[in-house]
ROMAR-242749 format. One record per residue (C-alpha): residue number from 1; x, y, z. Coordinates in steps of 0.02 Angstrom, whole numbers. Example, Ala and Ser with C-alpha at 12.3 -4.5 7.8 and 13.67 -1.06 7.14 Angstrom:
% ROMAR-242749
<1 <615 -225 390>> <2 <684 -53 357>> 
This chain:
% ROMAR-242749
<1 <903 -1462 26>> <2 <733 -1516 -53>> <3 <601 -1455 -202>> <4 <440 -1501 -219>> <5 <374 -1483 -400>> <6 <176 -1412 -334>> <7 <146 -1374 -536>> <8 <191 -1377 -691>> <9 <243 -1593 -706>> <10 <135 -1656 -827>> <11 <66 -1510 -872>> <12 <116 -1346 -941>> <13 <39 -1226 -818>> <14 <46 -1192 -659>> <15 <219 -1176 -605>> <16 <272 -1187 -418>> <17 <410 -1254 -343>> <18 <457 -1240 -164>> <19 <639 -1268 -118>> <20 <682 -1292 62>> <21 <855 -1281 136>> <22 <880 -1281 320>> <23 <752 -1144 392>> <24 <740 -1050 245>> <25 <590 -1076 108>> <26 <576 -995 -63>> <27 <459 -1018 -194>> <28 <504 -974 -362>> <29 <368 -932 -485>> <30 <165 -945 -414>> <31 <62 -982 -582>> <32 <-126 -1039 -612>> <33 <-157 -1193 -695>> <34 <-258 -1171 -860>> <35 <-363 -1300 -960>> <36 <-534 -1392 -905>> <37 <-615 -1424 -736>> <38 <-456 -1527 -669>> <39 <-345 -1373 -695>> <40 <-490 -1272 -613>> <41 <-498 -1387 -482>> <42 <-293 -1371 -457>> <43 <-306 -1191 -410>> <44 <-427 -1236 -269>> <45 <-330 -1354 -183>> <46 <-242 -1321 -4>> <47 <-66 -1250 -21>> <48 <60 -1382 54>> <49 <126 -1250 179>> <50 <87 -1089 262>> <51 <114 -946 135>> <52 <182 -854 296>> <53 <323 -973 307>> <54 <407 -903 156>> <55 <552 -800 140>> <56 <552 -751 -39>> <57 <450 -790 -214>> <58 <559 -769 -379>> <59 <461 -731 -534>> <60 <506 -802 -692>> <61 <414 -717 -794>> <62 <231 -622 -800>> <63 <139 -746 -904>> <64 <-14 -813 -782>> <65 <30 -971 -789>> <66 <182 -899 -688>> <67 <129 -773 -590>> <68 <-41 -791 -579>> <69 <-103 -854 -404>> <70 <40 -726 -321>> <71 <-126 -619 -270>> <72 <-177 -816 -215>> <73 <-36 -826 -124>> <74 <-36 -657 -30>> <75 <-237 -684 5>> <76 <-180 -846 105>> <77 <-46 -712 212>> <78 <108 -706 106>> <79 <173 -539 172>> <80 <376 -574 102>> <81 <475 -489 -50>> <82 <408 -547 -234>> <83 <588 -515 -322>> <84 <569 -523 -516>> <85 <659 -426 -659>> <86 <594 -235 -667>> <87 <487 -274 -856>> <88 <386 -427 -760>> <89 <339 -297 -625>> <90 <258 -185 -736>> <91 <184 -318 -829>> <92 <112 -420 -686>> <93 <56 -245 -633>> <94 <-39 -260 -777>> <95 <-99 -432 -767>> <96 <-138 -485 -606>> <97 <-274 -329 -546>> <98 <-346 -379 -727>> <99 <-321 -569 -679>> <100 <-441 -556 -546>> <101 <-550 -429 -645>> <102 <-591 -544 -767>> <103 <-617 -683 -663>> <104 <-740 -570 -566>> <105 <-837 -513 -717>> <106 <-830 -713 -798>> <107 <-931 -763 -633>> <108 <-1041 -620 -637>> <109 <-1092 -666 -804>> <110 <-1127 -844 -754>> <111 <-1224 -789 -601>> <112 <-1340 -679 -694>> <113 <-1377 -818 -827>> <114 <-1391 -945 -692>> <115 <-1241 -1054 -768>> <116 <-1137 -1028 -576>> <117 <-1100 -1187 -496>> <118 <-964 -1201 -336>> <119 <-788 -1205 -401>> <120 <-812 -1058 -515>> <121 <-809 -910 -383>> <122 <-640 -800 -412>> <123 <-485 -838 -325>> <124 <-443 -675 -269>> <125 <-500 -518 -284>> <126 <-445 -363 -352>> <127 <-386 -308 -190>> <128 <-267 -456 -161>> <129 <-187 -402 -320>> <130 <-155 -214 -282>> <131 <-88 -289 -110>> <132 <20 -420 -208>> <133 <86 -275 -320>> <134 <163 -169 -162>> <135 <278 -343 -133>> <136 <373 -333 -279>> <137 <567 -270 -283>> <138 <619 -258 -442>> <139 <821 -351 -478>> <140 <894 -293 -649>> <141 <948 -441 -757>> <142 <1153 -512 -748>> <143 <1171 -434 -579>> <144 <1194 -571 -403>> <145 <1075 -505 -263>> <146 <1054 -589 -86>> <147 <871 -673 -38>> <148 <926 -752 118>> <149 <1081 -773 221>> <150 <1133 -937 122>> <151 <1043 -907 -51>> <152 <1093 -770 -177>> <153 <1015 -750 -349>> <154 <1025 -709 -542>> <155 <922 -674 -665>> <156 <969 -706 -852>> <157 <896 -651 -1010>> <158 <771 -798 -1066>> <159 <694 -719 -1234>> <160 <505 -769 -1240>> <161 <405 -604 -1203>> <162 <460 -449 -1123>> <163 <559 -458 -954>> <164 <587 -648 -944>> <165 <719 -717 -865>> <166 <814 -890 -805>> <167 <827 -898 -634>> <168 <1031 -952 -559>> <169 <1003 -970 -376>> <170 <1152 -1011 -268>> <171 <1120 -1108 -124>> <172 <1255 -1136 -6>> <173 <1392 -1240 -127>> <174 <1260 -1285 -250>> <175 <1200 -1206 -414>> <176 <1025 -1222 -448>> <177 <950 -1179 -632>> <178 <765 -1142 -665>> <179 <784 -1106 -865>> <180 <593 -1019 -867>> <181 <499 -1004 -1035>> <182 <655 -1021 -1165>> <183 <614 -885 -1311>> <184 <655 -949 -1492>> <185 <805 -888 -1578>> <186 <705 -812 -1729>> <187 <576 -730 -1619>> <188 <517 -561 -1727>> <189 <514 -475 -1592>> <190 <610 -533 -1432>> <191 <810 -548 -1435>> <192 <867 -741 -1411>> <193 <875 -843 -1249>> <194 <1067 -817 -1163>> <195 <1127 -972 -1165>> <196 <1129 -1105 -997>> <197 <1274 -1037 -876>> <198 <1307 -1220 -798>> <199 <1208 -1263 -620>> <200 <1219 -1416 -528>> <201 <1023 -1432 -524>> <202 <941 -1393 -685>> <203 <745 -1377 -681>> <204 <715 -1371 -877>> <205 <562 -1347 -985>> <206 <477 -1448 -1124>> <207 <322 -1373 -1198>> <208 <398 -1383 -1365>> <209 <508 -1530 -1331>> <210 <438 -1660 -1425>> <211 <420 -1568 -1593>> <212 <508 -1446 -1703>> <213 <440 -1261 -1769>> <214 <388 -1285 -1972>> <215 <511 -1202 -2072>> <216 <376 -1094 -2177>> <217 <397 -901 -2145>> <218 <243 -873 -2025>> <219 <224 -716 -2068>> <220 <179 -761 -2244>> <221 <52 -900 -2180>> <222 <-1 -743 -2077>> <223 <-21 -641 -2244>> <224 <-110 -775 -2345>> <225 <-237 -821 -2239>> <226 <-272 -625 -2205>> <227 <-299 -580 -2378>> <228 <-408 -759 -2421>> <229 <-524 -706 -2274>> <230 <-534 -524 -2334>> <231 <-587 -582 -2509>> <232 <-709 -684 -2422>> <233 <-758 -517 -2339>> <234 <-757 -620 -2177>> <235 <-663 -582 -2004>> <236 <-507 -640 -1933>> <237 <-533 -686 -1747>> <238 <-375 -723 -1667>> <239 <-357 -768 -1466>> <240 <-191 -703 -1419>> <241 <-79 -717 -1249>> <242 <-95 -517 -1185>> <243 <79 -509 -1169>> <244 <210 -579 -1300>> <245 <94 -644 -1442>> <246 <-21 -486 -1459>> <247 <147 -391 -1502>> <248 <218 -522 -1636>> <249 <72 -512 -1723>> <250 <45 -312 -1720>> <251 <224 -301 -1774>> <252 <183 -418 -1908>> <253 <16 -373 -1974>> <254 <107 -173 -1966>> <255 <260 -233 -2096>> <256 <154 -330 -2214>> <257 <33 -172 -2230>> <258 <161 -70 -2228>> <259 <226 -163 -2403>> <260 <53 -170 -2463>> <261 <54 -381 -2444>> <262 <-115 -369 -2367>> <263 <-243 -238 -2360>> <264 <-232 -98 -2247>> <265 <-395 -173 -2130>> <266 <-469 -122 -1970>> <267 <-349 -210 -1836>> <268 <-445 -229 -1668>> <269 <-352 -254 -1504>> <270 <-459 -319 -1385>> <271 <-378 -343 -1228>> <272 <-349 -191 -1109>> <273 <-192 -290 -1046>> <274 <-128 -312 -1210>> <275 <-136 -122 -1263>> <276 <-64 -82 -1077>> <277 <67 -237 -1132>> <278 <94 -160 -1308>> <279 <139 16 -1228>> <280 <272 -50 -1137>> <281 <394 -132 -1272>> <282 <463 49 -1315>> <283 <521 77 -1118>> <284 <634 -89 -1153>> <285 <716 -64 -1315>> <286 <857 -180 -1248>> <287 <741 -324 -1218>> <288 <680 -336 -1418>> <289 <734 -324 -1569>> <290 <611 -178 -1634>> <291 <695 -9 -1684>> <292 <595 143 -1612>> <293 <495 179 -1805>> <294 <462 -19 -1787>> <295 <402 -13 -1603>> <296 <284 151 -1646>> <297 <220 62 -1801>> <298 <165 -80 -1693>> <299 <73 6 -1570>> <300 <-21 124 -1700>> <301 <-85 -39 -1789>> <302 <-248 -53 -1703>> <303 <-386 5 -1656>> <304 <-384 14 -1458>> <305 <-535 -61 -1359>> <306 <-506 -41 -1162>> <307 <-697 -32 -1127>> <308 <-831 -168 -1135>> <309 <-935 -65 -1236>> <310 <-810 -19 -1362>> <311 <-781 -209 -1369>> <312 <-946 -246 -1408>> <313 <-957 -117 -1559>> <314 <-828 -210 -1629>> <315 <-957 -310 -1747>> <316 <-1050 -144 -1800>> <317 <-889 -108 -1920>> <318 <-948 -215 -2072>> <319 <-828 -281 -2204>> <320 <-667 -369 -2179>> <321 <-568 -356 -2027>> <322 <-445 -430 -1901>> <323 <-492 -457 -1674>> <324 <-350 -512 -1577>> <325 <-413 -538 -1405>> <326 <-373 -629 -1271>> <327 <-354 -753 -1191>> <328 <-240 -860 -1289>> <329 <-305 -1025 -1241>> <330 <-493 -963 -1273>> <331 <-533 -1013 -1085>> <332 <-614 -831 -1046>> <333 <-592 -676 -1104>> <334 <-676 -551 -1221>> <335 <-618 -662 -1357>> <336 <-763 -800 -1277>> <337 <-883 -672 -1354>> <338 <-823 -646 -1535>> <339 <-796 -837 -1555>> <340 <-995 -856 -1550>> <341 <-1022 -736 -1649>> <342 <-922 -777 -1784>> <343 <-868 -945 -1762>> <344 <-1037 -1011 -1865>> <345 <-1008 -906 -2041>> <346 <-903 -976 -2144>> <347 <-849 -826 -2216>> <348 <-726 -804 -2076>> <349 <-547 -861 -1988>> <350 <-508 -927 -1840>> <351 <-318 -906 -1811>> <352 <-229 -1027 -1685>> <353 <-61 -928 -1652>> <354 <3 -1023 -1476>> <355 <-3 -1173 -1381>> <356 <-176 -1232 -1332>> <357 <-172 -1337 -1170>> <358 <-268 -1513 -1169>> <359 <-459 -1474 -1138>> <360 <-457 -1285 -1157>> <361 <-577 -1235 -1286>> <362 <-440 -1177 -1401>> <363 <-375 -1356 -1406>> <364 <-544 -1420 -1443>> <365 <-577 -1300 -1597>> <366 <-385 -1354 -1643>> <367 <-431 -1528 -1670>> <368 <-579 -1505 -1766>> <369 <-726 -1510 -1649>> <370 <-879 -1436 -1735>> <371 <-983 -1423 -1597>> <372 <-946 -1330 -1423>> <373 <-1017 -1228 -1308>> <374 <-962 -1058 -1274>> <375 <-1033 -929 -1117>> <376 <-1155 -1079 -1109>> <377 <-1238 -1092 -1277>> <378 <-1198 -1216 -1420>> <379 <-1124 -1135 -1544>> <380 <-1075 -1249 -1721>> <381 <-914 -1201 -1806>> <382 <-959 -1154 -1988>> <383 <-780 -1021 -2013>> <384 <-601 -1110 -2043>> <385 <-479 -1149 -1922>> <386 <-308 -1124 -1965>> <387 <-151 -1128 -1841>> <388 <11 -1047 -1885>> <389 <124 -1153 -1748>> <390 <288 -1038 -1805>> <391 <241 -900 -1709>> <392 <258 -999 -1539>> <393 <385 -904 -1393>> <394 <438 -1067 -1335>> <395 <604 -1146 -1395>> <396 <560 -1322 -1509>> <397 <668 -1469 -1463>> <398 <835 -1418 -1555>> <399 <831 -1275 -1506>> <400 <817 -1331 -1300>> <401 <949 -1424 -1363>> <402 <1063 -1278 -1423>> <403 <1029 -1200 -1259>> <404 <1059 -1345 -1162>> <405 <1240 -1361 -1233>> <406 <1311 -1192 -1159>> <407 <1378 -1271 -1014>> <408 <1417 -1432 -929>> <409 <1322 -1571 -874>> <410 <1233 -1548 -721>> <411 <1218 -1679 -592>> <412 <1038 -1694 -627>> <413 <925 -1610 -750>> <414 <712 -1623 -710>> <415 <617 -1597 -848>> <416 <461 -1477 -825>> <417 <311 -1371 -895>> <418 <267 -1511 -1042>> <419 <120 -1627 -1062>> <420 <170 -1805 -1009>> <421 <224 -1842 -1189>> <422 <323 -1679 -1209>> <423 <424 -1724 -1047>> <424 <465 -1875 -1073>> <425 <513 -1868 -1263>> <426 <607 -1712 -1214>> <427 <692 -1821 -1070>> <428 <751 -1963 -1165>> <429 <820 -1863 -1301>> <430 <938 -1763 -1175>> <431 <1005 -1921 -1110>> <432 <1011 -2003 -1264>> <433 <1099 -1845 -1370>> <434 <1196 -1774 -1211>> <435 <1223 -1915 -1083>> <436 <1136 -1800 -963>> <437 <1054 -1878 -787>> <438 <873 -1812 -826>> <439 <714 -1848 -711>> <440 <524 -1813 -746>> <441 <429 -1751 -595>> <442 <258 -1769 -537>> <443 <148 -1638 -481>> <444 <164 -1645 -277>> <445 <311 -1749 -279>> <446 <467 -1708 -172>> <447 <638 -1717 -220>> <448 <815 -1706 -93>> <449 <957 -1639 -182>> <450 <1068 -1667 -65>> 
């Protein structure tokens, strides 16, 4: 028995891992890798074995970073079952026909400005998606279901956004864990990670663990920097992952104008696959914490844009007011558009509410850059940057740790989905706190378990 770690080692994004034993393959999650031209460059290269070859993909999770090139996957002639919990099959039903919508319309735009260069044509078209969707077999969380004569598997609640899950595949005599994106245990919104059931093989990850979550109340960052943009009269522009972080902060913008902690302003949600996202938390009430007044009130907080055109009228509404758009990284996305045109007044806020991966252009306003380009024109940031990191879904490093501790040591434990930093902080602190056997991956690399 053998994986080989195609993504997400020494990176965040982009997971893939391909675990061979005897004649049968499997592929458990199928993500694109975000962040600058090497990421770009990642989702071109050739796949390291015929898609047809497969028996089965498991599916973490809908975020695209984990189910993103599955339309990628099915273009090349994947034609097998896509098994994933019954929430991440609506919500990649969401994302991936808008996935290759927006990747469509993003090279349209630079075609008809004359900024298209090879490398940025899509990766799949809408039609691979709606193909990709007809794949999926939806497997209810807790409950053991066969993928192939020797492998059986289990999906666990993981926390994070709606529908995620920890994957527990058995595989002849052995265990094998892949713990997904870990939720935090003080999520507003999403019920807490079930703790690690024990595995022999435990594929673990790290975006978080290097560092710990600040203990300030976010939501009362959240409120302060609201109301000091509102007396400015300015605009609070705030890229958002569709699914998970969109929510959190509807939720939380609803209760603080609710109590009158912030002024009741014009909420904007930009996104059609966050509204279709949004709509689905009250068909899960047993995957979040949100009471059916509290899941209502979050989806009547905003203004709904679906269409391009209501988009753009977004800036006609003068006065203070709050855009959450996505995408969360700022690498496309309607939010592209109402970063230059409001990153250079000062009046306004730009709110960094999620991880930003190295070279993305969210990371580069993060650090301070006052100069980028954006839909290719220079654009100088004149508004504040602020970051509120205690709204992340991941897990911070004590928290991993708490999870970690559910069960017994495995025999080995590889740490994934982390910058090289992140990984191998994360790494050394299991084996140092836990005695644990841990291992850091590279991207490509091959491991026997056996």
């Amino acid at each position: 028995m053998k994986i080989t770690f195609m993504g997400a080692a020494d990176t965040v994004t982009g997971s893939r891992f391909l675990l061979e034993h005897g004649d049968h393959r499997l592929l458990v999650d199928c993500g694109l890798f975000q962040g600058g031209p090497e990421a770009a460059s990642f989702n071109r290269e050739a796949l390291p074995f015929s898609p047809g070859t497969l028996d089965a993909v498991l599916v973490t999770h809908g975020h695209i970073d984990h189910s993103g090139f599955l339309p990628g996957l099915v273009a090349n002639g994947y034609r097998g079952p896509i098994y994933t919990t019954p929430a991440t099959a609506e919500l990649c039903g969401i994302l991936l026909p808008d996935s290759a919508r927006l990747q469509n319309e993003h090279f349209g735009y630079l075609e008809r400005h004359g900024l298209s260069t090879p490398g940025h044509e899509p990766l799949y078209s809408e039609e691979d998606a709606e193909r990709t969707l007809e794949l999926f077999e939806s497997r209810p969380m807790h409950r053991s279901f066969p993928v192939s004569s020797s492998v059986s598997a289990q999906f666990l609640p993981a926390g994070h956004i709606l529908g995620a899950a920890s994957l527990y595949l058995q595989v002849g005599d052995h265990r094998i864990c892949f713990s997904g994106d870990l939720g935090r245990p003080v999520d507003p919104i999403m019920q807490p990670p079930e703790p690690f059931a024990g595995a022999d093989y435990l594929l673990v990850e790290s975006t978080y663990g290097t560092r710990q979550h600040p203990p300030t109340d976010p939501a009362l960052t959240l409120e302060q920097l609201v109301n000091e943009t509102a007396n400015r009269g300015g605009t609070v522009v705030i890229p958002a992952f569709a699914v998970g972080r969109a929510q959190s902060l509807l939720h939380l913008l609803a209760k603080a104008t609710a109590a009158g902690r912030i002024p009741d302003l014009p909420v904007f949600l930009d996104s059609p696959m966050a509204i279709n996202a949004t709509k689905l938390f009250c068909r899960y009430p047993e995957a979040h914490r949100l009471n059916s007044d509290e899941c209502e009130q979050m989806c009547d907080r905003a203004h709904y844009t679906r269409k391009v055109q209501d988009s753009k009228q977004i800036f006609t509404h003068s006065g203070a007011k709050i855009i959450i758009a996505a995408s969360g990284m700022a690498t496309g996305g309607r939010v592209l558009h109402h970063l230059k045109r409001y990153l250079p007044d000062p009046r306004n806020t730009l709110l960094i509410v999620g991880y930003q991966a190295p070279n993305t252009l969210g990371a580069k306003l993060q650090a301070g850059t006052r100069d980028v380009q954006i839909l290719g024109q220079d654009v100088t940031v004149e508004a504040q940057v602020a970051t509120i990191e205690g709204l992340s879904a991941h897990a911070d490093q004590t928290e991993l740790t708490a999870w970690l501790l559910g069960a017994d040591p495995p025999r080995q434990t590889f740490v994934i989905h982390g910058e090289a930093e992140a990984r191998r902080g994360f790494a050394d602190h299991i084996t140092r706190s836990l005695n644990w056997n841990t291992a850091c991956p590279e991207k490509g690399q091959t491991i026997e378990l056996e």
